[in-house]
DRENDO-1510 file (C-alpha; in Angstrom, 1 decimal, always signed):
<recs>
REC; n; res; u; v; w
REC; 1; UNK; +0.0; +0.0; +0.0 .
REC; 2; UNK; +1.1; +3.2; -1.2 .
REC; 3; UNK; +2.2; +5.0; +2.4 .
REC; 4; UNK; +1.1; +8.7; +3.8 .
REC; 5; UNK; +4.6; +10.3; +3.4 .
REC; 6; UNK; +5.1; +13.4; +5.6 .
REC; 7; UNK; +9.0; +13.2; +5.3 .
REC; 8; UNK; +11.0; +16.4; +5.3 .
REC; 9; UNK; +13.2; +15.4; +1.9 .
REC; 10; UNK; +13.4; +14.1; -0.5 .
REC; 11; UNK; +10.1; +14.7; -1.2 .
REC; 12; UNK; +6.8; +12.9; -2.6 .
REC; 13; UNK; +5.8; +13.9; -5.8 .
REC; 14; UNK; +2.5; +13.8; -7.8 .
REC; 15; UNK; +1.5; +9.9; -9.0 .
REC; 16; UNK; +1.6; +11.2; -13.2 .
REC; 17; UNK; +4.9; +12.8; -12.3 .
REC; 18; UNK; +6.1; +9.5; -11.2 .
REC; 19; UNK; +4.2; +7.6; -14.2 .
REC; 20; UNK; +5.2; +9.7; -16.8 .
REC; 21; UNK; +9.3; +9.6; -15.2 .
REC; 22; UNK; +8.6; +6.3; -15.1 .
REC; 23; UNK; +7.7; +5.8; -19.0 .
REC; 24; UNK; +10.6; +8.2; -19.8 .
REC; 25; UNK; +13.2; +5.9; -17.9 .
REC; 26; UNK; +12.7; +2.6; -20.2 .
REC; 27; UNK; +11.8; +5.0; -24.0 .
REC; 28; UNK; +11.7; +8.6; -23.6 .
REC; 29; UNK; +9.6; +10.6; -26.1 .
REC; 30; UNK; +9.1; +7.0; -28.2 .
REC; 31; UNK; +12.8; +7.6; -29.0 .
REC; 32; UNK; +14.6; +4.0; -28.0 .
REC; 33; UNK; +16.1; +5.5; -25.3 .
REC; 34; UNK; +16.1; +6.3; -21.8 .
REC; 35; UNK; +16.3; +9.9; -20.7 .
REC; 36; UNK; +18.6; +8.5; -18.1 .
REC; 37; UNK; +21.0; +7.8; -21.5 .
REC; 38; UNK; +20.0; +11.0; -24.2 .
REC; 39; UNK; +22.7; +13.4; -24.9 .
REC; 40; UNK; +22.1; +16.5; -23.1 .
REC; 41; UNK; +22.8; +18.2; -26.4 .
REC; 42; UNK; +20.0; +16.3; -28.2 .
REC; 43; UNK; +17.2; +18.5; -29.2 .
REC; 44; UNK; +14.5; +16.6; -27.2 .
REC; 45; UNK; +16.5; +17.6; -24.0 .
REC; 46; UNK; +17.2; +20.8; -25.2 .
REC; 47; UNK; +13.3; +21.2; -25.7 .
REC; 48; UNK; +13.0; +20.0; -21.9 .
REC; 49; UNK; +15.6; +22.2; -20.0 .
REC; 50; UNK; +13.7; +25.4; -21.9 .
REC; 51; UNK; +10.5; +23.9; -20.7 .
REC; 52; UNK; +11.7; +23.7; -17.3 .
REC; 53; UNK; +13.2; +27.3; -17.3 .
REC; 54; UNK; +10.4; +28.9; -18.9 .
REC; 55; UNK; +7.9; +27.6; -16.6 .
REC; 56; UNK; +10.0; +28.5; -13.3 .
REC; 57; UNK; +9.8; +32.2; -14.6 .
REC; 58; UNK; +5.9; +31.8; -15.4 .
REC; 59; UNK; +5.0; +30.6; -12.0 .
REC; 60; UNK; +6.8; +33.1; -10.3 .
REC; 61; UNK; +5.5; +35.7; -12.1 .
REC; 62; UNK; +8.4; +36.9; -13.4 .
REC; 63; UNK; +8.0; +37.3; -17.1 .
REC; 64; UNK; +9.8; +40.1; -19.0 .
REC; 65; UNK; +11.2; +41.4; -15.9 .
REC; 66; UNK; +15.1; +40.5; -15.8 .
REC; 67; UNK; +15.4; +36.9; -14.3 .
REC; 68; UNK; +16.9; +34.0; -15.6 .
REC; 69; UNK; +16.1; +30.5; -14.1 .
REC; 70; UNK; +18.8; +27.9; -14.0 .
REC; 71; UNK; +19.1; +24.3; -13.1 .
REC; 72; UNK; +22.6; +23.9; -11.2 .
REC; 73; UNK; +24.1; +21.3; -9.5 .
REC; 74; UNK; +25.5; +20.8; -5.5 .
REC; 75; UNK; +22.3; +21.7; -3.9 .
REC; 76; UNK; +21.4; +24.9; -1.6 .
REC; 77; UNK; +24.4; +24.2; +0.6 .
REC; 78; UNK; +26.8; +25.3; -2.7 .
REC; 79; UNK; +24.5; +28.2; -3.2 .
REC; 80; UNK; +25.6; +29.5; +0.4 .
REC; 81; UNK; +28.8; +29.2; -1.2 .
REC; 82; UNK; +28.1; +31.0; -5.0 .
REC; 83; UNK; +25.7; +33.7; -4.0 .
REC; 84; UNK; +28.6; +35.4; -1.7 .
REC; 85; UNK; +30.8; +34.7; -4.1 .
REC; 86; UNK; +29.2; +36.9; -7.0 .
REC; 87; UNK; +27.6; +39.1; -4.6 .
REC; 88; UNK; +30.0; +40.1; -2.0 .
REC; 89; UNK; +31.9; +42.8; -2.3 .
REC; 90; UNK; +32.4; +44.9; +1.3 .
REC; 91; UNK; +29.5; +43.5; +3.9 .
REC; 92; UNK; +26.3; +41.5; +3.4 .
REC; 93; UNK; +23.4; +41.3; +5.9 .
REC; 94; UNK; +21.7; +37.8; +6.6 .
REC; 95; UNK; +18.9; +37.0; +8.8 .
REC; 96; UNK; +19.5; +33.8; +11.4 .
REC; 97; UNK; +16.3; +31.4; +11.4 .
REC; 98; UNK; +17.8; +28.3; +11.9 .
REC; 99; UNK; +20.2; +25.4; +10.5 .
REC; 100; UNK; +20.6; +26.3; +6.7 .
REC; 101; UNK; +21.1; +30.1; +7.5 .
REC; 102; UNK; +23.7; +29.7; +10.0 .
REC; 103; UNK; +25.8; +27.4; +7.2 .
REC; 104; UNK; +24.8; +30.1; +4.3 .
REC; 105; UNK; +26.5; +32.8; +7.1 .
REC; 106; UNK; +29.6; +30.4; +7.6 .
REC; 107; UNK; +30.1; +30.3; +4.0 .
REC; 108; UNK; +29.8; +33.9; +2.9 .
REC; 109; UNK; +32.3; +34.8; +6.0 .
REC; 110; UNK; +35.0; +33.4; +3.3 .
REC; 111; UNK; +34.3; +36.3; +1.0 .
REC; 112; UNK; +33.8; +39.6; +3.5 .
REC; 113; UNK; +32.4; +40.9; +6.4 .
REC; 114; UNK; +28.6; +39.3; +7.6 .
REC; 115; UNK; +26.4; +41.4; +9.7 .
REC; 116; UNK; +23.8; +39.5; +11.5 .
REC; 117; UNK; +20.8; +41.8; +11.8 .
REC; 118; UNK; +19.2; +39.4; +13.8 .
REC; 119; UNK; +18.5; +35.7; +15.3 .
REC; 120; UNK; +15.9; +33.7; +16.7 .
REC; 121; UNK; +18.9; +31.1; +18.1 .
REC; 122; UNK; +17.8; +32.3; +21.5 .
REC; 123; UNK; +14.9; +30.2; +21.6 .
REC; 124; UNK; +16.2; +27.5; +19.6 .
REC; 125; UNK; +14.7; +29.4; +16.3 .
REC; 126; UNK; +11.3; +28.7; +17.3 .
REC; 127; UNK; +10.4; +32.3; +16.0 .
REC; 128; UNK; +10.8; +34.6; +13.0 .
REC; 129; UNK; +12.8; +38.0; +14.2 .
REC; 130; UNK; +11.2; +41.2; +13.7 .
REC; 131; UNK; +11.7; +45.1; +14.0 .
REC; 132; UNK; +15.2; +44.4; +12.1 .
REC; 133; UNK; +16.8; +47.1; +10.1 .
REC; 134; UNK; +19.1; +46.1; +6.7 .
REC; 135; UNK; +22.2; +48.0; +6.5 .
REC; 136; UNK; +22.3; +50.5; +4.1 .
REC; 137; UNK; +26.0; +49.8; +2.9 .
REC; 138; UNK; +25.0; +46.1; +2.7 .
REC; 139; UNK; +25.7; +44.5; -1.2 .
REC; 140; UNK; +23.1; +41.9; -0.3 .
REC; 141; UNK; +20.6; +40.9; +2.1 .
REC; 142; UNK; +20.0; +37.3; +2.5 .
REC; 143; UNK; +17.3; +34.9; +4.4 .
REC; 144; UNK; +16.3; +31.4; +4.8 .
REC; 145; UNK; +12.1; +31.8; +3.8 .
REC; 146; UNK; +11.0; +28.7; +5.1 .
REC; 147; UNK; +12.5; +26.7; +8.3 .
REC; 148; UNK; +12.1; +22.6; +7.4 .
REC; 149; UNK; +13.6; +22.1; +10.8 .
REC; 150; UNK; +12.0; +24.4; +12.9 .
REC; 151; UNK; +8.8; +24.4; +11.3 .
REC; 152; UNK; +8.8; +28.7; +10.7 .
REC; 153; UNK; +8.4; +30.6; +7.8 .
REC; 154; UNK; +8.8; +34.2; +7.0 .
REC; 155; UNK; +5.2; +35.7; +6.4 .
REC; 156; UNK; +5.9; +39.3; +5.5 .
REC; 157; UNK; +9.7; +40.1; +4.2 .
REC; 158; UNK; +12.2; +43.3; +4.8 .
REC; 159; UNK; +11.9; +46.4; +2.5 .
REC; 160; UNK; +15.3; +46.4; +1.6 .
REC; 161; UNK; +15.5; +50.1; +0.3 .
REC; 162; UNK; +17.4; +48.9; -3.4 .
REC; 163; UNK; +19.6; +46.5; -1.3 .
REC; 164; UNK; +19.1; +43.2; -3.8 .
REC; 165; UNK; +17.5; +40.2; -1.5 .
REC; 166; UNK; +18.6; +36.8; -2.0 .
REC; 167; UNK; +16.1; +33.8; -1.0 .
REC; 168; UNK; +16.5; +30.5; +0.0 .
REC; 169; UNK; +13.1; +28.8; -0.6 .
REC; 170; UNK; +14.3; +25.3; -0.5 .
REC; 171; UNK; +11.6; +24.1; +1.4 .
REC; 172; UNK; +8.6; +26.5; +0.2 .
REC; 173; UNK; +9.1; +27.0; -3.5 .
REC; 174; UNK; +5.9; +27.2; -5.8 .
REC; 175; UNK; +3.8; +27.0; -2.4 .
REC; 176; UNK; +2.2; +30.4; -2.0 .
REC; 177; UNK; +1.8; +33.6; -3.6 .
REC; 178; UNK; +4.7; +36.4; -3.0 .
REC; 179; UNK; +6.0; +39.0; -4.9 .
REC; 180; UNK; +9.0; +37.3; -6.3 .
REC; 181; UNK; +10.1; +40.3; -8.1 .
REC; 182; UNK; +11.5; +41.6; -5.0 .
REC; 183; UNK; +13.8; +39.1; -4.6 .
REC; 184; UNK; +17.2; +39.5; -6.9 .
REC; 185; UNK; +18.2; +35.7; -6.5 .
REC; 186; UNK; +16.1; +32.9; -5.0 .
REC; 187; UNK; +17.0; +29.0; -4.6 .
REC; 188; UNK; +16.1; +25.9; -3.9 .
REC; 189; UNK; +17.0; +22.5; -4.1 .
REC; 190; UNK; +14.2; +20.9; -5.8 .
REC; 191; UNK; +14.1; +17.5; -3.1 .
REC; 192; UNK; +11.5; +19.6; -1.4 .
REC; 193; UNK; +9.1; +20.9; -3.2 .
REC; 194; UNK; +10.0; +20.3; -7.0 .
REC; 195; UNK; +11.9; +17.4; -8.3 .
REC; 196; UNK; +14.1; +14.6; -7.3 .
REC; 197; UNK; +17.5; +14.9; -5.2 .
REC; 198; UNK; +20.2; +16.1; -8.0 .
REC; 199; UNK; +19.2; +19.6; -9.2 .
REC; 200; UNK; +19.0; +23.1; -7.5 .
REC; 201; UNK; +16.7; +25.8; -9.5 .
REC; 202; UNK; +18.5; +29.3; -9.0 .
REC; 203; UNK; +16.9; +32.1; -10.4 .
REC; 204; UNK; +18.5; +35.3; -10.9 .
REC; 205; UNK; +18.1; +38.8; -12.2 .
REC; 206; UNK; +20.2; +39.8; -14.4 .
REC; 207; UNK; +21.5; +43.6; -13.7 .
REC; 208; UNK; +22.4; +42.7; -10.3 .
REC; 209; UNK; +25.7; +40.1; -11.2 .
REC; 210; UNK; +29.3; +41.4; -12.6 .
REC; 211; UNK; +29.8; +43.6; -9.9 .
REC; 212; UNK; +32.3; +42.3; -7.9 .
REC; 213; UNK; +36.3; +42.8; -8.2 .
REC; 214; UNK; +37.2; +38.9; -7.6 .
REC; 215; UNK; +37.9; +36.4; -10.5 .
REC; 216; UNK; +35.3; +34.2; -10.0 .
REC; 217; UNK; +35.8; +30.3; -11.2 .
REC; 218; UNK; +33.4; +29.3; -14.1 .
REC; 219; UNK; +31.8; +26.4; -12.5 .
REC; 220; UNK; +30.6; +29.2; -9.7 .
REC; 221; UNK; +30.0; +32.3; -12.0 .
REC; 222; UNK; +26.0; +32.9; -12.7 .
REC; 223; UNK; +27.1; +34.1; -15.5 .
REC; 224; UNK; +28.4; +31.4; -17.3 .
REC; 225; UNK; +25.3; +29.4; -16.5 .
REC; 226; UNK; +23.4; +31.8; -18.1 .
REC; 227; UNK; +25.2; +32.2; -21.0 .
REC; 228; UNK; +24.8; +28.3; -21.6 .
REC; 229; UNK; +21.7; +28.0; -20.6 .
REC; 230; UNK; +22.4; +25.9; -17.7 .
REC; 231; UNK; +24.7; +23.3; -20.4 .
REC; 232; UNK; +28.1; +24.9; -19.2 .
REC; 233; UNK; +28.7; +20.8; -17.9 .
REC; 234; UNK; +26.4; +17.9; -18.3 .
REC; 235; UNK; +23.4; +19.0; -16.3 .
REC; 236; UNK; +21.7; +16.4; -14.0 .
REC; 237; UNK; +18.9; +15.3; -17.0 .
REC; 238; UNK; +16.5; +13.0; -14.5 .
REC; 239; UNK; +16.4; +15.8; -11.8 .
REC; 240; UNK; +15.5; +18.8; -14.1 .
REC; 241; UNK; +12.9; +16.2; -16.3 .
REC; 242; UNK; +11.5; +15.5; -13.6 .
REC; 243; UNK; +11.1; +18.4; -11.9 .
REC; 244; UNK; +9.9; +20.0; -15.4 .
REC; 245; UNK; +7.3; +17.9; -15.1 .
REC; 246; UNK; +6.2; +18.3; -11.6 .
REC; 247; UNK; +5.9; +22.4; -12.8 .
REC; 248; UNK; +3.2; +21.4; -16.2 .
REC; 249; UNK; +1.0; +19.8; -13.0 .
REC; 250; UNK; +1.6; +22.9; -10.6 .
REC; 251; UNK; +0.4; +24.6; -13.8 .
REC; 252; UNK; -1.9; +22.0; -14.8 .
REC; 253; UNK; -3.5; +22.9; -10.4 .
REC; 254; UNK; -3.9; +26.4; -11.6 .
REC; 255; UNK; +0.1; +27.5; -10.6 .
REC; 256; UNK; +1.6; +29.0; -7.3 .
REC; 257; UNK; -2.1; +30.4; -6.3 .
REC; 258; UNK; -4.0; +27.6; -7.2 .
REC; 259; UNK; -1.8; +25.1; -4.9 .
REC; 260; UNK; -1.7; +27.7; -2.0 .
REC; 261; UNK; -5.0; +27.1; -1.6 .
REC; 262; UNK; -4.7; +23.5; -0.7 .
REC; 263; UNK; -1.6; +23.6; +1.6 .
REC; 264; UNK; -3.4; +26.6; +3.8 .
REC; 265; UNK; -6.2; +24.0; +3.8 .
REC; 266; UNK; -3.4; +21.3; +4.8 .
REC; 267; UNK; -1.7; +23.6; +7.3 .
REC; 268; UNK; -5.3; +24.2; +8.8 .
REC; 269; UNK; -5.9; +21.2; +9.7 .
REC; 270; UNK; -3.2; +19.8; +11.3 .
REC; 271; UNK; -2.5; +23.0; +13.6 .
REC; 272; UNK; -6.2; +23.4; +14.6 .
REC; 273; UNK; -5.9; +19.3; +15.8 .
REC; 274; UNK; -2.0; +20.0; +17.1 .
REC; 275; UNK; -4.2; +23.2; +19.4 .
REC; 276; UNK; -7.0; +21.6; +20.6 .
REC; 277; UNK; -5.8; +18.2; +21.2 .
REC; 278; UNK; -4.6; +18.1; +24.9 .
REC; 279; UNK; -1.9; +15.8; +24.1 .
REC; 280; UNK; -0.1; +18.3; +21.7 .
REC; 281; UNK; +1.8; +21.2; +21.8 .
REC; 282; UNK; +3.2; +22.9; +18.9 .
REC; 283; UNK; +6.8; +23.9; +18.6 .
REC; 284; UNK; +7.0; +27.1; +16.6 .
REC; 285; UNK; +5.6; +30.6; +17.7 .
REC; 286; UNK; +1.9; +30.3; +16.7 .
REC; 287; UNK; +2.0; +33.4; +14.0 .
REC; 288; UNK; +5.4; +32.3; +12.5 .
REC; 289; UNK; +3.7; +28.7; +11.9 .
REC; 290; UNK; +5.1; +26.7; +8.4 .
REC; 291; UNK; +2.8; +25.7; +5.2 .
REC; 292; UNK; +5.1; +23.2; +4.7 .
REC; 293; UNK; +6.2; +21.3; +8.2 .
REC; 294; UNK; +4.7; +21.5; +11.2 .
REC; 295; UNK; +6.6; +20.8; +14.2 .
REC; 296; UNK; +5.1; +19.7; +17.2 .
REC; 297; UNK; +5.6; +17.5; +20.3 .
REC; 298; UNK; +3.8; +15.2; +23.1 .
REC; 299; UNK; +2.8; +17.0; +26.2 .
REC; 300; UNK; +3.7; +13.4; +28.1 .
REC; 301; UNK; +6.2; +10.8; +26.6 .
REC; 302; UNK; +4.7; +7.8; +28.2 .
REC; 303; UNK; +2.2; +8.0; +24.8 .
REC; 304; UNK; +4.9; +8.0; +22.3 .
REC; 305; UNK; +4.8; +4.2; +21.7 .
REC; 306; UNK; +1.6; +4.2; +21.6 .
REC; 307; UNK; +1.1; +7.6; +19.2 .
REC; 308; UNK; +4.3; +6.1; +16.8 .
REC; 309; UNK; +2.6; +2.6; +16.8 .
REC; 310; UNK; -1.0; +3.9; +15.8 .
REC; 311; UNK; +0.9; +6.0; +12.7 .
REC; 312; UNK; +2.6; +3.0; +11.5 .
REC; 313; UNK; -0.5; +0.9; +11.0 .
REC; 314; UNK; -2.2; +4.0; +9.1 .
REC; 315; UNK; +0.7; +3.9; +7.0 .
REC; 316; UNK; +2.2; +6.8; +7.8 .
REC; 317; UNK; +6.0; +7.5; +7.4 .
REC; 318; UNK; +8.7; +10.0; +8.3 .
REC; 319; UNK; +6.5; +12.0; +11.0 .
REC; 320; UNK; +10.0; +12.2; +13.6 .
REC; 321; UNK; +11.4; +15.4; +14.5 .
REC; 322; UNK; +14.9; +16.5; +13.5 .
REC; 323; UNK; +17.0; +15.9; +16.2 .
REC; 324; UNK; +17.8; +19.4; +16.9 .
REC; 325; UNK; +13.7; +19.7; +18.1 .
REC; 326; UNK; +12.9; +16.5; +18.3 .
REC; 327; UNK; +9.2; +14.7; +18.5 .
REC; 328; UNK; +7.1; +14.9; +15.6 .
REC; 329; UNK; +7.6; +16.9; +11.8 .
REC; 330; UNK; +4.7; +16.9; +9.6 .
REC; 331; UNK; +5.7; +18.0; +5.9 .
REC; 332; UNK; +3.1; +18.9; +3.7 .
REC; 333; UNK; +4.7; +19.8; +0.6 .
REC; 334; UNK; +2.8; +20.8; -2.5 .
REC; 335; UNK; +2.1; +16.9; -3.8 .
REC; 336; UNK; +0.6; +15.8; -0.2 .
REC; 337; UNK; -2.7; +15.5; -0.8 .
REC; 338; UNK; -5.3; +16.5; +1.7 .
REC; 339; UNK; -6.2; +13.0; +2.9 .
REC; 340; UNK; -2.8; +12.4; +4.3 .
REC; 341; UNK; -3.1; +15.6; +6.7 .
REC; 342; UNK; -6.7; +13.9; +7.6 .
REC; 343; UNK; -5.2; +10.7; +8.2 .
REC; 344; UNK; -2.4; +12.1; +10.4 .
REC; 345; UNK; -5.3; +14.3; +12.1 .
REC; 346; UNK; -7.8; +11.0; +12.8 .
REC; 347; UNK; -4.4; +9.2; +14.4 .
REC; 348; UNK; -3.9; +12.2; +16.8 .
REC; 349; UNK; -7.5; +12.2; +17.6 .
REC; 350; UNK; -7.5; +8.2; +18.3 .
REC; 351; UNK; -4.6; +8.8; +20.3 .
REC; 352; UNK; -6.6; +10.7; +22.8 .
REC; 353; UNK; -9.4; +8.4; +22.7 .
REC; 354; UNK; -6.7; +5.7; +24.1 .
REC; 355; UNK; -5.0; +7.7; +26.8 .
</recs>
């Protein structure tokens, strides 16, 4: 039986995504071959990589305005790395949330000075900072959107005053409707919310890159990704298929907006069960609360045994905490459907029943 998968990456995708990846594995476009095996110079993966970028740009909304999308390799953690490195000049600001910001701060620490403008580290990063000011000699501001680990997300972001803002959305991409035009460089590794392990989508405006004195190597220059189109190497051709196809069924749902309705409807649920359940507490300040993963924990481990047993025999998988929270992680990325949440919900609610 095909389990309720809550895990926090990689990350369940829609069924046709996986039949039609499927089908393309053993005779891609009725060629012969697998698209595990096509040259990525052949003209049917040329015609998939353009798919792929042109529909990252539609959903976002960022037609005709400056941005290129590009599908890179090495995952968010080597974007830590490549946005200081193009972008740093002097000083950069970056907001603290959690895990993946505090390695994004480590790594731009190579290239200049890092002002902190603030952290929620106090109280474990339960919480989203507010009343924080960016520098105005800043060359970048830089924050982690979403919080997979900590189960936050950033629900209004910084006027930046012309300072360019760079985005990790790893684990919220596609999932709700933001002006994306303020943002000068969002990414994401698309095990979250997109794809299969292997690719990262960066997307980048133009006018903000060449600006820095430093050589920068060509694997780790935007701008030789975007002057080939993403092709500078052999790109990771499953991952961005794959993930092409999962944006034609965001599309298909009726895009960003069309999918944020579901996964409020998701987050809904599970938090109003998490509150009025006596045997739950949430983890994360209640107005800094994730779309995607809701942490939350037992009032009284003498039920976990019972609570993890119950799951297992509805089929559900990868509900444990991270180990920096611990108990319990409910992901609810964009292909979870709504029964899944329900299931969960009608476990927590037998639960109580049995105490």
């Amino acid at each position: 039986m095909k389990k309720h998968n809550f895990s926090a990456g990689p990350c369940i995708l829609p069924q046709s995504v996986f039949e039609q990846a499927s089908q393309a594995v053993l005779n891609f476009n009725n060629s012969g071959l697998s698209i595990l095996e096509i040259s990525h110079r052949s003209k049917d993966f040329v015609a998939v990589m353009d798919e792929a970028q042109k529909l990252a740009i539609e959903l976002l909304g960022l037609e005709g305005k400056g941005y290129k999308a590009l599908f890179l390799q090495g995952g968010a953690s080597t974007q830590f790395l490549m946005a200081a490195y193009n972008l740093l000049e002097k000083k950069a600001a970056y907001l603290n949330t959690g895990t993946w910001s505090s390695k994004a701060i480590k790594e731009a620490k190579l290239f200049g000075e890092v002002e902190e403008v603030a952290s929620s580290k106090d109280k474990n990063f339960n919480y989203i900072p507010k009343n924080y000011s960016v520098p105005a000699d800043a060359d970048y501001f830089h924050c982690t959107s979403n919080n997979t680990i900590f189960g936050t997300q950033i629900k209004d972001f910084p006027t930046t005053g012309g300072i360019p803002m760079v985005c990790d959305m790893s684990s919220d991409i596609f999932s709700r409707k933001l002006d994306f035009s303020q943002f000068s460089i969002i990414y994401a590794g698309a095990q979250k919310n997109m794809g299969p392990a292997g690719t990262t989508l960066v997307v980048v405006k133009e006018d903000i890159l060449g600006k820095v004195s430093r050589e920068i190597p060509s694997m780790l220059d935007y701008q030789t990704h975007i002057g080939k189109d993403s092709m500078f190497n052999t790109p990771p051709v499953f991952a961005v298929y794959t993930s092409m196809l999962t944006l034609r069924w965001l599309k298909e749902k009726g895009g960003v907006e069309g999918i944020q309705k579901l996964n409020e409807e998701k987050a809904a649920l599970i938090y109003n069960e998490i509150d009025r359940n006596p045997l739950f507490e949430g983890f994360a300040a209640v107005e800094d609360r994730s779309m995607m993963n809701a942490t939350f924990n037992l009032k009284d481990e003498k039920y976990k045994d019972l609570f993890e047993d119950l799951a297992k025999a509805a089929h559900i998988n990868g509900i444990n905490g991270h180990r920096s929270v611990g108990g319990y992680r409910a992901s609810m990325y964009n292909a979870l459907p709504l029964e899944s949440v329900q299931t969960l919900v009608n476990v927590m609610k037998e639960l109580e029943t049995q105490a």
